[in-house]
Steps between C-alpha positions, in 0.01 A plus 500: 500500500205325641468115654496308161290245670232733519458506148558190361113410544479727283705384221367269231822318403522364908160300419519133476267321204458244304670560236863574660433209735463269159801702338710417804448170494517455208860642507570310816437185302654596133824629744545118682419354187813657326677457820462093497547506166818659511588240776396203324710587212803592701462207644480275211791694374711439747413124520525427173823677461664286746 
């Protein structure tokens, strides 16, 4: 099998554009959202339970 870094040049998918970088952050910022959320919640929870 050859070198795969030879090849990867090559290969489409490897690219970097606009579009995945504004899908990724996109996710990056849904994911933390839902994340704090989460947090803010449990936290609330927990305070107003005791």
């Amino acid at each position: 099998m050859q070198n795969a870094d030879l090849n990867t040049e090559h290969f489409a998918g490897f690219s970097e554009n606009h579009y995945q970088h504004g899908m990724h952050t996109l996710a990056w910022i849904s994911l933390w959202l839902i994340v704090g959320i989460g947090v803010a919640f449990g936290l609330y929870g927990f305070f107003v339970g005791l």
